[in-house]
C-alpha positions as CSV (number, residue, x, y, z in Angstrom):
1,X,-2.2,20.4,-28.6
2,X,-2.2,23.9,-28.6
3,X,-1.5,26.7,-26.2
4,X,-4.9,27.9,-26.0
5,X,-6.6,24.4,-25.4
6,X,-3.5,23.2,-23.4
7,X,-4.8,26.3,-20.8
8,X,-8.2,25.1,-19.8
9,X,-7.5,22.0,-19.0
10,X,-5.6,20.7,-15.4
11,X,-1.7,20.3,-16.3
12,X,0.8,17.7,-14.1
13,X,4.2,19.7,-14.6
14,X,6.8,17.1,-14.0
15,X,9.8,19.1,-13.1
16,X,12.0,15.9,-11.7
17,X,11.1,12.6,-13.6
18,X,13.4,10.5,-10.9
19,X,11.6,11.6,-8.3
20,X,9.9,8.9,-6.7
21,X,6.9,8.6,-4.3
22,X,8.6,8.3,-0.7
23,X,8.8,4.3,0.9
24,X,7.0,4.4,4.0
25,X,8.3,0.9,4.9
26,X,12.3,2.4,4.4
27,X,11.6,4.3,8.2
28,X,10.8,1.0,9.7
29,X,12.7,-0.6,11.6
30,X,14.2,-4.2,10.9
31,X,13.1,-7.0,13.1
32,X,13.7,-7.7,16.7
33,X,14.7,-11.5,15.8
34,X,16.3,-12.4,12.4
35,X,16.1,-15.9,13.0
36,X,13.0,-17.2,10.8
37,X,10.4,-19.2,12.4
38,X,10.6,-21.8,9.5
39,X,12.2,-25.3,10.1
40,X,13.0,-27.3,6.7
41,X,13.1,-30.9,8.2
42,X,9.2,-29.7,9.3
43,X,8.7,-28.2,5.6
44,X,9.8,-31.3,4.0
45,X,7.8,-33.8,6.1
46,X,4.6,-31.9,6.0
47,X,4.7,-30.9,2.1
48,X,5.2,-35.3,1.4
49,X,2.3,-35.5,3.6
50,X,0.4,-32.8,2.1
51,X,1.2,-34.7,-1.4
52,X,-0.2,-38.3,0.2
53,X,-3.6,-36.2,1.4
54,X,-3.8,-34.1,-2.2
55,X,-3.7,-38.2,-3.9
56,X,-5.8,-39.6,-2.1
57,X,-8.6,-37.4,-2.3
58,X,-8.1,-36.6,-6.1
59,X,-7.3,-40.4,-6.6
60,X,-4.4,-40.1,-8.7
61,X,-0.9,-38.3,-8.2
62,X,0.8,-35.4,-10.5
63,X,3.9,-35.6,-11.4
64,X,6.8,-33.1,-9.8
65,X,9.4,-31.6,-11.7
66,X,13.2,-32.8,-10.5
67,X,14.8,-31.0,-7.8
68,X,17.1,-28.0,-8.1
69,X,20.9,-28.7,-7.2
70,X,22.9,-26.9,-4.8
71,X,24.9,-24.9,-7.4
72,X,21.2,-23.5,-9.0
73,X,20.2,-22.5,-5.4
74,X,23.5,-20.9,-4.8
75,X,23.4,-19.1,-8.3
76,X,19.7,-17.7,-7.7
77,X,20.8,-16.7,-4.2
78,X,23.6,-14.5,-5.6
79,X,21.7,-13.4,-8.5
80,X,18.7,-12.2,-6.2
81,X,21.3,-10.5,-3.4
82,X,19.3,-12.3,-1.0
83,X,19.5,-15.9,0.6
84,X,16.0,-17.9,0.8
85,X,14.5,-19.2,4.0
86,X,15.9,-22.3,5.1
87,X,12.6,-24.0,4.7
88,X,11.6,-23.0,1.2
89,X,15.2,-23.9,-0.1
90,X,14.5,-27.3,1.3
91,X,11.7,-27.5,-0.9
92,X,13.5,-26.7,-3.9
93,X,15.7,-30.0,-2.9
94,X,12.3,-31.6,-3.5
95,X,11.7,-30.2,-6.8
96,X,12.2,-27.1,-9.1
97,X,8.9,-25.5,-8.8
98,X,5.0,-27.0,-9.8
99,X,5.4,-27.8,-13.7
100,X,2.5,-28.5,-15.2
101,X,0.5,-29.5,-12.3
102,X,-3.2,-29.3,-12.5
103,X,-3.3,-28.2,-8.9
104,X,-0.4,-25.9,-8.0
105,X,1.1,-26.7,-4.5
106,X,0.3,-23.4,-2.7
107,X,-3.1,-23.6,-3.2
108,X,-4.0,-22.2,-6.4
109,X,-0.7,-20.3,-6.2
110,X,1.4,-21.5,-8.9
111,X,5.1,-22.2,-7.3
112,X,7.9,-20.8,-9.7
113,X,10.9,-22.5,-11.1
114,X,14.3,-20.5,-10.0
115,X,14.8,-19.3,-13.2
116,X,11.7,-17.4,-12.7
117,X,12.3,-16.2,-8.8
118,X,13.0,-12.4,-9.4
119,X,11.9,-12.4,-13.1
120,X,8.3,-10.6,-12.7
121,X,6.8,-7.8,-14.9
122,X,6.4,-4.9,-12.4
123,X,4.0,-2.7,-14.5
124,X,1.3,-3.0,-11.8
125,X,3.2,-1.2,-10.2
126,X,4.8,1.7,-12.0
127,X,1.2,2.5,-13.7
128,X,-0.2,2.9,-10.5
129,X,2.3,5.8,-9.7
130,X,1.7,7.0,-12.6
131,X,1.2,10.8,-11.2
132,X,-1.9,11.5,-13.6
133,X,-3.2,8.5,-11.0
134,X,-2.9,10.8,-8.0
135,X,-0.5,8.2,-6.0
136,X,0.2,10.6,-3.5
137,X,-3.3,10.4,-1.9
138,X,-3.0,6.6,-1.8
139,X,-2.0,5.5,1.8
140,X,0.1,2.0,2.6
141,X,-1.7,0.3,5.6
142,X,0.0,-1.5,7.8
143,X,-0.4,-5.6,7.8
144,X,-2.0,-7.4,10.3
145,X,-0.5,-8.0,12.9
146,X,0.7,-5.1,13.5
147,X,4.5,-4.0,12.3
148,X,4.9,-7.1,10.7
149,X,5.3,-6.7,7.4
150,X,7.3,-2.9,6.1
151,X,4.8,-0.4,4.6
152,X,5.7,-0.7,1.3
153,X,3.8,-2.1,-2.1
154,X,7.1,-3.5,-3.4
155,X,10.5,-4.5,-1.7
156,X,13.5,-6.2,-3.0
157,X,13.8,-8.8,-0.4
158,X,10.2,-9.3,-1.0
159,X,11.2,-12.8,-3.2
160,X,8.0,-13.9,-4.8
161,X,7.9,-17.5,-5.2
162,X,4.3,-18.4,-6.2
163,X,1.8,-16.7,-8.5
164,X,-1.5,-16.6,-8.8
165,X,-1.7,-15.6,-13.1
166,X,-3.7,-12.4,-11.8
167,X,-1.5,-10.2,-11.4
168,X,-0.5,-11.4,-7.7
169,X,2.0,-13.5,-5.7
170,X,3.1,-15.0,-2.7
171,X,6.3,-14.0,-1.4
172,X,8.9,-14.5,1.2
173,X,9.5,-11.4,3.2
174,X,13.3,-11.4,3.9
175,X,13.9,-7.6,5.2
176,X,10.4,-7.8,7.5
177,X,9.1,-5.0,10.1
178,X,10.1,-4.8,13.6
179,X,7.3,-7.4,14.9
180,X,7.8,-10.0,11.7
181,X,10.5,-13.1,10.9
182,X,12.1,-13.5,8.3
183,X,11.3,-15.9,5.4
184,X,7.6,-15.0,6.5
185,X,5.1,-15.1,3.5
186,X,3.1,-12.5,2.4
187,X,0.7,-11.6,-0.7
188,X,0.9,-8.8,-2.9
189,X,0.6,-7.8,-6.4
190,X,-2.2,-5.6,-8.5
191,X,-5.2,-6.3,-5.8
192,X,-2.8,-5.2,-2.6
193,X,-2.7,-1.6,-3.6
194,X,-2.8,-0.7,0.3
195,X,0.0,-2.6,0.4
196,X,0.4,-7.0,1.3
197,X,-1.3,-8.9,3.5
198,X,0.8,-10.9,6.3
199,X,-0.6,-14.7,5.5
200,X,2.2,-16.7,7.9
201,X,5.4,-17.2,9.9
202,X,7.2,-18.9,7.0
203,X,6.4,-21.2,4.5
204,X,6.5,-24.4,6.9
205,X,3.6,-22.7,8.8
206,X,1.7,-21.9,5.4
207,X,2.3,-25.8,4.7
208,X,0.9,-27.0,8.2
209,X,-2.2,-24.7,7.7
210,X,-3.0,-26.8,4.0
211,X,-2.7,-30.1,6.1
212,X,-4.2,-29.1,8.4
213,X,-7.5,-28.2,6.3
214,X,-7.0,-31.6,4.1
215,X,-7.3,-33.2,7.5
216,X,-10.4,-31.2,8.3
217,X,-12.3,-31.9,4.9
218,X,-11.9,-28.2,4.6
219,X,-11.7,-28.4,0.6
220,X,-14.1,-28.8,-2.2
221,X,-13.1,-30.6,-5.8
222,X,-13.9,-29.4,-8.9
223,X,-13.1,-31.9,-11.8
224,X,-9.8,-32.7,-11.2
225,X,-9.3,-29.7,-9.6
226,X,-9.2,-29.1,-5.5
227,X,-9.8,-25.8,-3.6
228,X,-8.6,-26.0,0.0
229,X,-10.2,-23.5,2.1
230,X,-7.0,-23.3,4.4
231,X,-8.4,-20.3,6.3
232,X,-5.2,-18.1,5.6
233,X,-5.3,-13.8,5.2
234,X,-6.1,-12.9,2.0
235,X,-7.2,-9.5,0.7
236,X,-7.8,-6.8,3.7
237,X,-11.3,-7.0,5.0
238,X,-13.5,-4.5,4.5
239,X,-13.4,-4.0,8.0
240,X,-10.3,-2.1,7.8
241,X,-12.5,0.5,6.7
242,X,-15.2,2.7,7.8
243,X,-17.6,4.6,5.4
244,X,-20.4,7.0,7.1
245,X,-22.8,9.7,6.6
246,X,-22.9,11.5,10.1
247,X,-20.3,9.0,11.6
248,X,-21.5,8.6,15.2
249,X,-18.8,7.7,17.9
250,X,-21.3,3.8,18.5
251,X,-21.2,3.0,14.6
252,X,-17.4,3.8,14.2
253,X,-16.8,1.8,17.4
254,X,-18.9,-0.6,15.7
255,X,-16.3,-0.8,12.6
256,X,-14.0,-1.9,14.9
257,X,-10.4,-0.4,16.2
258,X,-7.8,-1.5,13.5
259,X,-9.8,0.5,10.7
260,X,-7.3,2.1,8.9
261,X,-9.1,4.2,6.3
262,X,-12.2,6.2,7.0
263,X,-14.1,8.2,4.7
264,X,-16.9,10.1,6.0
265,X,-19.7,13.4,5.5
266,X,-21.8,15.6,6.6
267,X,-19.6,15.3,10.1
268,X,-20.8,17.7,13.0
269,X,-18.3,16.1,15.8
270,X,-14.8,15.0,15.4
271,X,-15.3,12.6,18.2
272,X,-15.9,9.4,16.9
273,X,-12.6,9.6,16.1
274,X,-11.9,8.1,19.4
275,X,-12.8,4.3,18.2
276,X,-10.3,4.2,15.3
277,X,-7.2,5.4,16.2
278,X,-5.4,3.4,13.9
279,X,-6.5,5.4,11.2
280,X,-4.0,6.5,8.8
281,X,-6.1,7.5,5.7
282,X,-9.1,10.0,6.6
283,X,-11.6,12.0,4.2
284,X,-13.8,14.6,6.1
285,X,-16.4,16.5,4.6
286,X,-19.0,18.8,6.6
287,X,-21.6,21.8,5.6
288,X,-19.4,23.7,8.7
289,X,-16.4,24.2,10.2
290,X,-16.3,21.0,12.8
291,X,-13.7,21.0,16.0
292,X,-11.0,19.2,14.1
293,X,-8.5,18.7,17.7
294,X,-9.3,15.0,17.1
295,X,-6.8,14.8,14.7
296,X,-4.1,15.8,16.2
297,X,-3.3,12.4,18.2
298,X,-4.2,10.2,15.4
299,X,-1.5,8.8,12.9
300,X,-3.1,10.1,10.0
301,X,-0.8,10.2,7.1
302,X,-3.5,11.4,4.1
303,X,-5.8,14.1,4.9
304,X,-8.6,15.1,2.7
305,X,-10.8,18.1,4.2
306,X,-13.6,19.6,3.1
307,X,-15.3,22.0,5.3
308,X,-16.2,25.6,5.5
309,X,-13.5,27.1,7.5
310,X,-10.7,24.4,8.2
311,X,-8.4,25.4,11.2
312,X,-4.8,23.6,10.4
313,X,-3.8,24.0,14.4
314,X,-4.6,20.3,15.2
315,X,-3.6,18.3,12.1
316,X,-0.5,20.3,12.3
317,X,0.5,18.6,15.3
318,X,0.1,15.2,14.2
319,X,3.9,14.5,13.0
320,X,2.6,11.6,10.6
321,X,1.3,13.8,8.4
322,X,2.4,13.4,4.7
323,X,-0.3,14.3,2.4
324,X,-2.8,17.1,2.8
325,X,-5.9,18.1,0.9
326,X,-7.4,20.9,1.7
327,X,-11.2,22.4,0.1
328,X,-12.4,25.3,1.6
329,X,-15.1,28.6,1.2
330,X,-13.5,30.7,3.9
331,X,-9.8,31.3,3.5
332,X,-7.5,28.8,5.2
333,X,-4.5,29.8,7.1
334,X,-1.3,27.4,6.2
335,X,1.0,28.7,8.8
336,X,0.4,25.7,11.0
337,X,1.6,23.3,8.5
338,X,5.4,25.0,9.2
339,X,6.0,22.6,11.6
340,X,4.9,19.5,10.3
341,X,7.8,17.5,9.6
342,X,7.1,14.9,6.6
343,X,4.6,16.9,4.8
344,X,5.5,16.5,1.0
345,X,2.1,16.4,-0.7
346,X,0.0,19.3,-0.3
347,X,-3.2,20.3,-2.1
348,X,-4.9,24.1,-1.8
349,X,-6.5,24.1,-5.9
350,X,-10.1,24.2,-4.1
351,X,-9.2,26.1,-1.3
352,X,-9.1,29.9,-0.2
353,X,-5.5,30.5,1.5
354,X,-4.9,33.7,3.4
355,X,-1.3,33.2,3.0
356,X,-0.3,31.6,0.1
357,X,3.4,32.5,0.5
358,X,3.6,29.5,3.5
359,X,3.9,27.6,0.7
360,X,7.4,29.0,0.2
361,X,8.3,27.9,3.9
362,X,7.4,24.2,3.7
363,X,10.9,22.8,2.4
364,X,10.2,19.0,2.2
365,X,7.0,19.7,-0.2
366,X,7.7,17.5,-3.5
367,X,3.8,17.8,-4.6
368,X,1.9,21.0,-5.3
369,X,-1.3,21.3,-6.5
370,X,-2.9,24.6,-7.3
371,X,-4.7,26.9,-9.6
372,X,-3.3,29.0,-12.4
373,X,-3.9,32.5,-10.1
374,X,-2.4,30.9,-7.1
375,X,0.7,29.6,-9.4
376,X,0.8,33.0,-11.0
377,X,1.6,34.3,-7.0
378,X,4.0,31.7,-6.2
379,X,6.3,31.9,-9.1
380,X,6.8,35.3,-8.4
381,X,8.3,34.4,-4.5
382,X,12.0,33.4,-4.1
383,X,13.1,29.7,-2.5
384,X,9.8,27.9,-3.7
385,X,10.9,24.4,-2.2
386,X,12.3,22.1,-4.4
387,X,9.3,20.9,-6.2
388,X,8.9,17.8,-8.4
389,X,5.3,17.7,-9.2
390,X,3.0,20.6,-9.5
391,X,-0.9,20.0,-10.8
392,X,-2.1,23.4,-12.1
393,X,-5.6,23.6,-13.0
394,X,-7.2,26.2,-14.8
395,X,-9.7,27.3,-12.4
396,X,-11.1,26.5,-9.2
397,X,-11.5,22.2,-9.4
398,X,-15.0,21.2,-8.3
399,X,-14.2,18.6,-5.5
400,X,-17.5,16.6,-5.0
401,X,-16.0,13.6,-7.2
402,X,-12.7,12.1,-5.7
403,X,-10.2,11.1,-8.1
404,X,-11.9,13.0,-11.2
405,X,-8.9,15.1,-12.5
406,X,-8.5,14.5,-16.1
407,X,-4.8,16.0,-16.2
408,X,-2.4,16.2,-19.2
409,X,1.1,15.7,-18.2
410,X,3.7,18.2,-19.0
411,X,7.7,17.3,-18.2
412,X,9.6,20.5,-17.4
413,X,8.9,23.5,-15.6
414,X,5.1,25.4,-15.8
415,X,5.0,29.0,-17.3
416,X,5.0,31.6,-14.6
């Protein structure tokens, strides 16, 4: 392409290529009890009941693969650098995975062979961090319940052992968050972008829950085919987020209090903030300059404002703050955001800054995104931080369409 085309279009300037997007789950902490809550004498009895019930309602019985010895367990164990809960490696004694079963054992989850446990095709995951995909905005939620499950997408000790051939699994959670057990399942893959979904305990609790339903008649067949509605988590509700025009403090209170993202417009009052204070992704736009204090005491790790005159005093103060993006007519001051400890993803391409050379003063920024004239004045300060990304666009980027850059990506550093 050449210079001269290359020049009105946005540019990503990948400086570092092994930089990668920072693991929210790694500042967890482990869990209080590392004792999982399965018990394999339980898993075994209730998955040859759950066979009996899955015959006698389909009329016939599949066939199971044999088990898998002791030295295959050990070998897999040592190969994954993790050892499986006690319950699901009781399973295994049972047999080495589904086969060729019509209907997989974990409920239209098919359940892998060894050979297969830590053996998936991750490129779910590295094209969504692609960086022409803007995974800095994109915000890990935390499971439900709370602090169960680390704020990650992907973890090694995250052992998937059942798939669903979409592009998701189930998985035991061996390295879980301060409130969660080990050997406690989990689902995530291609559809948990905000991160998995806590389903249950362990894998003897997951089990209990399919009997339990069987029991109930909670099921429907399909040919020879049977879909159990079990009742388990599966994607996040939409009630996890809240979408307004003119939020009022009775409709967000209406969205409920573990809402986690919040997109909203045409804001005049920051106080409806008060009924989700869980809220760790939030996109406020308004016609003015709205009291933003509100934001200060909420855990808010992406911030998208646009408004007429942003005042950076309150966000500042909120310590959880990672990611800023910031579109403004009047000229924003940035000297607040010296004090913000884990900002490393800042955004000023649509904004006026009174004083760009704050930039220069926030050391942990990884992630810059401006326009040619503002780059043209940063190059020319000393001790830029140590930057691994930085979007340049040609002009001023209209902002009214989230996620509309149509960047080109450059590796190396971008011309002064």
């Amino acid at each position: 392409m050449a210079t001269s085309s290359r020049q009105k279009l946005p540019i990503l300037h990948v400086v570092d290529e092994d930089f990668v997007l920072p693991d929210r789950g790694d500042e967890q902490e482990g869990p209080a009890s590392a004792v999982p809550a399965g018990d394999p004498d339980e898993a075994v009895r209730l998955f040859h009941h759950y066979r009996r019930l899955m015959a006698q309602i389909l009329g016939y019985e599949e066939k199971l693969p044999g088990p898998a010895s002791e030295d295959d367990l050990v070998a897999v164990e040592q190969r994954l650098g993790v050892a499986l809960p006690p319950d699901l490696r009781a399973l295994y004694g049972i047999a080495d995975g589904d086969g060729d079963l019509i209907n997989p054992l974990f409920d239209r989850n098919e359940w892998l062979p060894l050979s297969e446990l830590g053996d998936q095709d991750d490129e779910w995951l590295d094209i969504s961090q692609e960086w022409q995909y803007e995974p800095w905005r994109e915000t890990v939620f935390d499971a439900q319940p709370p602090n169960t499950v680390r704020r990650s997408q992907l973890r090694p000790d995250w052992v998937r052992f059942a798939f669903d051939t979409g592009g998701n699994w189930l998985a035991v959670d061996m390295d879980p968050g301060p409130d969660g057990r080990p050997g406690q399942v989990i689902r995530l893959g291609v559809d948990y972008r905000h991160g998995p979904t806590y389903v249950a305990d362990s894998v003897t609790t997951f089990l209990r829950r399919l009997v339990e339903a069987l029991e109930r008649g909670d099921y429907t067949s399909h040919d020879r085919s049977l879909w159990i509605d079990s009742d388990l988590p599966d994607l996040p509700r939409e009630h996890s987020k809240y979408r307004d025009d003119r939020p009022s403090l009775a409709r967000a209170t209406q969205a409920g209090p573990r809402v986690q993202e919040v997109r909203v417009a045409d804001v005049e009052d920051c106080a409806f903030l008060a009924a989700v204070p869980e809220v760790s992704s939030l996109a406020l736009s308004s016609k003015g300059s709205p009291d933003l204090t509100p934001l200060g005491g909420l855990p808010i790790e992406y911030l998208e404002l646009d408004v007429d005159s942003p005042d950076l005093t309150a966000p500042a103060r909120n310590r959880e703050l990672r990611s800023l993006s910031v579109t403004c007519a009047r000229p924003v001051e940035l000297a607040p955001l010296r004090t913000v400890p884990n900002l490393w993803a800042l955004d000023i391409a649509a904004a006026s800054v009174a004083d760009l050379a704050t930039v220069a003063e926030l050391k942990g920024l990884r992630y810059l995104e401006v326009t040619q004239d503002q780059w043209r004045e940063l190059s020319e300060l000393d001790d830029l931080p140590p930057l691994a990304v930085i979007g340049i666009h040609p002009r001023r980027p209209d902002r009214d369409v989230r996620f509309s850059t149509d960047w080109v990506t450059d590796y190396g550093e971008p011309p002064a």
